[in-house]
Phi, psi and omega in degrees: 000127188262098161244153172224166185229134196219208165284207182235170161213199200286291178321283240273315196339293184314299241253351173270303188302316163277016169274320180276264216330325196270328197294323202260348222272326174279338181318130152287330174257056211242154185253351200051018160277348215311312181324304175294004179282318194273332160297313174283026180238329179292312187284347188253030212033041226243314187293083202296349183186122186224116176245144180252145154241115198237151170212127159080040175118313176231126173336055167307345202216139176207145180216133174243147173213110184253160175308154174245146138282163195199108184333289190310337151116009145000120181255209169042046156232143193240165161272174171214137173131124034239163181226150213201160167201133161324134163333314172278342159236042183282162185078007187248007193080357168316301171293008171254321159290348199261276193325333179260341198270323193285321162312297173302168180087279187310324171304296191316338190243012161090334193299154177317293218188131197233137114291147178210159190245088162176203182293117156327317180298317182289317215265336176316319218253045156218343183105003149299141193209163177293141177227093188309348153306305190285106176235158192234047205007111165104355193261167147288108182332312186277016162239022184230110202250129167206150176260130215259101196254353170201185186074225171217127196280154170330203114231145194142221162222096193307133172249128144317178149242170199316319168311335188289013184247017142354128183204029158174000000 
């Protein structure tokens, strides 16, 4: 596999935005928004880390990490999400390079912390865990994660931002 995993850049939008709407289009536990979550995290400057994973040329792969707030007033903790690989080559380490390329990025800035919304089997294998401090209204708990990268973790209740309530 020649992939390199990099920024985003002005050219990758489009090619992101159909990469996520196709990636979620199957999903069962999908909002079918996530593109438009990752435009509205762009448009509102919010998108703190927008990484591609491109081979030959073309997008494959795309992961955003935006600020989080925390009831307690907790600073430095980001969301990771939404993340994504073309269909056709999911199960290739892609997404495993974009999660680790988006970690080292959160070490390089100073973060607190990272939270993610999705499967435990998956994301436990980077060092995310469930933190019974950390709540996410409305979520089931073993599926709201989160990774501790200095500090002391937080306890409150995580707000995303609005863009995640993005619907075109």
């Amino acid at each position: 596999m020649n992939m390199t995993v990099r920024n985003e850049r002005a050219e990758d939008i489009e090619a992101i935005a159909q990469l996520t709407a196709a990636a979620f289009l199957n999903e069962k536990h999908s909002s079918h928004t996530e593109h438009h979550i990752v435009n509205a995290l762009r448009r509102a400057g919010q998108l703190s880390i927008s990484l591609v994973a491109e081979e030959h040329g073309s997008v494959i792969g795309h992961v955003a990490v935006s600020p989080v707030t925390i009831s307690s007033g907790a600073t430095g903790w980001y969301g990771l999400g939404p993340i994504c690989v073309s269909p056709d080559r999911q199960g290739k380490g892609i997404g495993s390079a974009l999660m680790n390329s988006a970690l080292t990025e959160l070490r390089r800035m100073g973060s607190a912390g990272c939270v993610v919304l999705g499967d435990p089997a998956y994301y436990s294998r980077f060092g995310f865990k469930t933190c019974h401090g950390l709540e996410l209204p409305g979520v089931d708990p073993e599926y709201f994660q989160a990774i501790l990268l200095k500090g002391e973790l937080p306890s409150g209740v995580v707000k995303y931002d609005d863009a995640f309530d993005a619907t075109e």
